[in-house]
N, C-alpha and C positions, 0 to 999 in steps of 0.2 A: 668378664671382669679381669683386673690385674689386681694380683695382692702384694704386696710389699711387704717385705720383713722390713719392721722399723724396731729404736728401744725410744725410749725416751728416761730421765730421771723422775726420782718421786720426790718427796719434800725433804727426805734425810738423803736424797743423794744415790741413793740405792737405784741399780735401771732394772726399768721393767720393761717386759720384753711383749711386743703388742703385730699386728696386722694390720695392714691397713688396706679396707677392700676398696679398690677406684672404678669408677664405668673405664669401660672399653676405650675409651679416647682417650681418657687421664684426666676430663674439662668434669668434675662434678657440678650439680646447680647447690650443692650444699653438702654442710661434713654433721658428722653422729658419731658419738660415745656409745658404743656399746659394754654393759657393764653386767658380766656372767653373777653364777648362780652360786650361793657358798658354797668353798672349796670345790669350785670346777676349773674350768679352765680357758682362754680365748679359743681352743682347738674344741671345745666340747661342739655336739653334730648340730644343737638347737640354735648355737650360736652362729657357728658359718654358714648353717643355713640360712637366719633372717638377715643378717649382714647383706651375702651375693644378693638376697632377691632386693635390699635396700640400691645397693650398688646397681643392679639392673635397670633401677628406678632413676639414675644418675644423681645417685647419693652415696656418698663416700662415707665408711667405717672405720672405725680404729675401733680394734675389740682388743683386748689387755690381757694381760695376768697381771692379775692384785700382788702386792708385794708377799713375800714366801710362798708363791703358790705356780702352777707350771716353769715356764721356763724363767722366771720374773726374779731377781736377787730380793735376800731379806729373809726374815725368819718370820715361818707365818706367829708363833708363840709371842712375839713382840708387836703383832698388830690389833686393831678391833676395828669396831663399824668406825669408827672417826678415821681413822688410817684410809680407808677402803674409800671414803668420801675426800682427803684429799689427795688419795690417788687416780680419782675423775677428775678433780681440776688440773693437776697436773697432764692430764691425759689433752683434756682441753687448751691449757696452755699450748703443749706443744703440737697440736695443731694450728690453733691460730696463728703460731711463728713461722710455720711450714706451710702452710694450706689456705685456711681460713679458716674463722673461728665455729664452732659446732654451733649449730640450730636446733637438735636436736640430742634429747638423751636418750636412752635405751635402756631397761635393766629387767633382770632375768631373776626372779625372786628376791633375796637379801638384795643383789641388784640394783631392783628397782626399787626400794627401801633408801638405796644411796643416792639412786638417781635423783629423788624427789630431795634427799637434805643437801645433793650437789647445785642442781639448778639453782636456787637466790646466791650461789656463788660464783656461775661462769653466766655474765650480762647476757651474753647472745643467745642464749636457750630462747630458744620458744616453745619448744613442745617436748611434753615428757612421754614415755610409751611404758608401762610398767607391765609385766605376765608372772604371772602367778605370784602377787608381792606380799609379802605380810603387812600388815595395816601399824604394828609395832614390830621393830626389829627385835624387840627383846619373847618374838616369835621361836626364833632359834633354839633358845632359852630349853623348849620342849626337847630338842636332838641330842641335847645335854644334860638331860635330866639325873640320869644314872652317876653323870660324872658329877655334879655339882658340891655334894659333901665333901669328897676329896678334897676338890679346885678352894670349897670355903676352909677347907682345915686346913692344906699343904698350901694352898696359893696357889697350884698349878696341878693336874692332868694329862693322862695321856689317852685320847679317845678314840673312836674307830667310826669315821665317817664316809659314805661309801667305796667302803672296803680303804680306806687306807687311813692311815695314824699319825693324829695331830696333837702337839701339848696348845692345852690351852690353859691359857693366864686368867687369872681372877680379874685382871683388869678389862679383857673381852668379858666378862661377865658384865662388871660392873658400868661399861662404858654400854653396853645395850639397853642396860635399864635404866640406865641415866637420858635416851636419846628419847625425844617425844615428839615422832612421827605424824601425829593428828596437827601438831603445832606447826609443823612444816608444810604440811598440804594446804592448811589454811592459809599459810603465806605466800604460797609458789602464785607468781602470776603465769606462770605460761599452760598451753593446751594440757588437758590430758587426755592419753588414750589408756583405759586400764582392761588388759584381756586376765580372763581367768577362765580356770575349768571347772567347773560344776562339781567335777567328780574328782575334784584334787584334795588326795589323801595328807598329802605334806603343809600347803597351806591350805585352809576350808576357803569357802567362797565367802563365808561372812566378813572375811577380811576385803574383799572387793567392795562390799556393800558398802563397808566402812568409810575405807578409802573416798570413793564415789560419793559420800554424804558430805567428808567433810569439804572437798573440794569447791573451789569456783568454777563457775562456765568460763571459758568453755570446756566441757568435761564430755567424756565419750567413754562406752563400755561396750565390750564384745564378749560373747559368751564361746569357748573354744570347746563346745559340747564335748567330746569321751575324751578329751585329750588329757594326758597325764601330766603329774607334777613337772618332770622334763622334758616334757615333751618328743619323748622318745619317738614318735612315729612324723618322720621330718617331713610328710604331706602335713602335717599338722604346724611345724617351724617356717615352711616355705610359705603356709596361707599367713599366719603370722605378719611376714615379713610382706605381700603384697597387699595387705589391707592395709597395715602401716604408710608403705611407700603412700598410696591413694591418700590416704588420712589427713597425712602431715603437709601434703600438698598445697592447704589451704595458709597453712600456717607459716609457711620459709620465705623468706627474702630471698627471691632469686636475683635481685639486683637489677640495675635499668636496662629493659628489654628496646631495642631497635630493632625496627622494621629491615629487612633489608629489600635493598632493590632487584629486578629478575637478573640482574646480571652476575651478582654476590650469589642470588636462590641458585642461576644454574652451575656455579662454581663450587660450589659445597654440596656437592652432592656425592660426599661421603658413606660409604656401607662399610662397617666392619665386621666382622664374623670371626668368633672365639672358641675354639671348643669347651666344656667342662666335661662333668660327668657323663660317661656313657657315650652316646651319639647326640644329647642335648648341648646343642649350640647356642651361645649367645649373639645378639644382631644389634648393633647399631648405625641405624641407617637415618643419618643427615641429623642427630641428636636423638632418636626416639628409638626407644629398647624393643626389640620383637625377643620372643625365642623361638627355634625351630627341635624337631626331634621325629624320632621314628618311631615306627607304632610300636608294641611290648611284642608282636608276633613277630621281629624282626632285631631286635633286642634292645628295644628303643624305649622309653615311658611315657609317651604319647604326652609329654608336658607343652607342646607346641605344634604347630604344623608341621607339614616335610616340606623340603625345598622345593618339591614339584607342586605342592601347597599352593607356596608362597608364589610359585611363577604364574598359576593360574590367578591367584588373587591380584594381581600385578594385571595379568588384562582384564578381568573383572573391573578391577576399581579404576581403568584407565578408560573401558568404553563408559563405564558408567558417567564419568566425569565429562567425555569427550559428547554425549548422549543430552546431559543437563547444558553445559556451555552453547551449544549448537542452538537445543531449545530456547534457551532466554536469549541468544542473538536475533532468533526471530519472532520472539513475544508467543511461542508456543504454547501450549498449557498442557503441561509434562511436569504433572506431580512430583513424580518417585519412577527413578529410572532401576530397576532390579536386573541383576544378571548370575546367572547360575553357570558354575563350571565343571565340567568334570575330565582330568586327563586320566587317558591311557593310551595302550601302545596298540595299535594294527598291524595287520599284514599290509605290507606295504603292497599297491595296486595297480600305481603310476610305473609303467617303467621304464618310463623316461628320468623317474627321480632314483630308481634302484632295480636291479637289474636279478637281482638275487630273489625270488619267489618268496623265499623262508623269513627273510628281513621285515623286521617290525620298523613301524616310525609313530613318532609323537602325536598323539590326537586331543585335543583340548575341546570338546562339546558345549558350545556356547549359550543359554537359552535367555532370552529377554523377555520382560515383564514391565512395557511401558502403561505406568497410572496415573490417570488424566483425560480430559475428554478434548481425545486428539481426532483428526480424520485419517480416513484410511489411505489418505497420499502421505499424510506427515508420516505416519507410521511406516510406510514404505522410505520413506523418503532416511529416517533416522533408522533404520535396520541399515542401508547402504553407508553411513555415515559410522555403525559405529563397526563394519570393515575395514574404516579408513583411519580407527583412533591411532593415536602412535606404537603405544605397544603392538597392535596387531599388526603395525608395518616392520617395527621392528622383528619379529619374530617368523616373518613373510619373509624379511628379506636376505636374514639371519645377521648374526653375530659375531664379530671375529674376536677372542679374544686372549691378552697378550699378558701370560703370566711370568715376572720375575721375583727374585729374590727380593727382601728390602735393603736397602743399600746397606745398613745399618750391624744383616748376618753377618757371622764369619764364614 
């Protein structure tokens, strides 16, 4: 992915200070608001996690800091949930001026509370995502419980919320229990998908139930079994973030698709490859996200294949293909063409190819599994055929290839 530091202004003017995750190319098929957890922050790990795996998906993010909160101007004592809501449109406007307009909202507890009374405000939403949300913002309400005499006597507060210290205004009091979140869901026409944790100690899951009743179809619920209120364990944020991607799929305008012709197909055939964490690579090859990685005994997290993976599945899925095309040119009856691969490295034998005893070289183990009631010349015949698919010529024949700079370094 590429992230972009952007600001954009809020509705008094104040800039807030936001990310913006892109696919690897910069071309998204669609934009998303991501909108954090009270008093967190656009850097928090839940968040950049579902964001990249959105972006991976070739969906663009802008995650935020709310006004007085990370790096975003504003005093957070002079905002509440209304603030917070039209600092999601604001977030949406300035995408739609920059980008295109968001499809999708995102929100992460309180969040997703804002998400749902933002949506009937920015037309383009279509689908909302809400985790771990309270069903009434005036949820919060609990976090502050200890401070609320004060805040009704004095008017304001000074509290301690994960680990650090915010005044809060009587008017955040008041602006929570004034908001009526059942009424908003009932009106949102766009998708929803609402994930909650079973075992989440900060909002209970009755609040998901809720949610989910009062809503319209189309409506969807994921159960994120042990995972906690913030989802602290980011195999837990990154699955998040890739059922999402899948989810909302159904739901985006990707805009008027053309076919193109073989001569566009073999010009575009584009691969990029990104690093991030660790030795997990991101891939985008010809629009469509892979990732790649090394196994954890090698210090890798096994979240993807390895390159040498990927080069086997590469003649895998080319005789396969080269296997079926061949069959229906001859009206064969060749079901399901299966092929199994497995590389390692030998002693090399030939020495006419190497000359040094001790030298390993490349061995790719091919095994084929044609299903269909073939005869035993066709099956001879398609074993010699798929010798000849392209990748195996290309990899027979080898490779030259020519690394430079992008013009563009210094």
């Amino acid at each position: 992915m590429q992230t972009h530091v952007v600001t954009f202004p809020n509705a008094a003017g104040e800039t807030l200070s936001a990310r913006l995750e892109m696919p690897l190319d910069g071309d998204p098929t669609a934009c998303a608001v991501f909108a954090h957890c009270f008093t967190c922050s656009k850097n928090f790990k839940a968040t950049v996690a579902i964001s990249r795996a959105l972006a991976q998906a070739r969906i663009a993010v802008l995650r935020f800091d709310f006004t007085g909160l990370g790096e975003s101007e504003g005093e957070f004592e002079d905002t509440s949930f209304s603030t917070s809501v039209d600092d999601l449109v604001a977030a949406a406007i300035w995408l739609e001026h920059n980008h295109q307009a968001p499809q999708l909202l995102v929100g992460h507890s309180l969040g997703g509370a804002a998400s749902i009374h933002a949506a009937a405000r920015i037309p383009s939403v279509r689908a909302v995502a809400t985790i771990n949300a309270p069903s009434e913002p005036s949820h919060v309400l609990k976090l502050l419980e200890h401070a609320i005499p004060e805040i009704e006597e004095r008017g304001e507060a000074r509290v301690q919320l994960s680990g650090r210290s915010f005044r809060v205004k009587k008017q955040f009091l008041d602006d929570l229990e004034a908001t009526r979140m059942q009424d908003a869901v009932r009106a949102m026409r766009a998708a929803l998908l609402i994930f909650h944790a079973p075992e989440d100690q900060t909002v209970g899951i009755d609040n998901a139930a809720r949610l989910y009743t009062a809503a319209h179809h189309p409506k969807s619920f994921v159960s994120l079994d042990d995972a906690d209120h913030l989802l602290s364990d980011e195999e837990d944020a990154r699955y998040v973030g890739e059922v999402l991607a899948v989810w909302v799929r159904r739901y985006l305008d990707h805009g008027q698709r053309t076919h193109q012709t073989m001569e566009q197909v073999m010009a575009d055939n584009r691969v990029v490859a990104r690093t991030a964490e660790g030795y997990r690579t991101m891939i985008l090859a010809s629009g469509h996200a892979l990732i790649a990685d090394e196994p954890v005994a090698v210090g890798g997290t096994e979240l993807g294949p390895t390159p040498y993976d990927l080069l086997a599945a590469a003649l895998g899925a080319c005789t396969a293909m080269t296997l079926q095309m061949y069959a229906r040119r001859k009206g064969w009856p060749l079901d399901e063409a299966i092929v199994r691969l497995r590389h390692s490295k030998v002693h090399a034998v030939d020495e006419e190819r190497c000359e040094n005893e001790e030298a390993k070289m490349d061995h790719l183990d091919r095994r084929l599994e044609l299903v269909g009631d073939l005869t035993d010349d066709q099956r001879d015949r398609l074993l010699e055929i798929a010798n000849k698919c392209p990748v195996h010529r290309t990899l027979e024949a080898g490779v030259v290839v020519k690394t430079e700079f992008e013009s563009s370094a210094s």
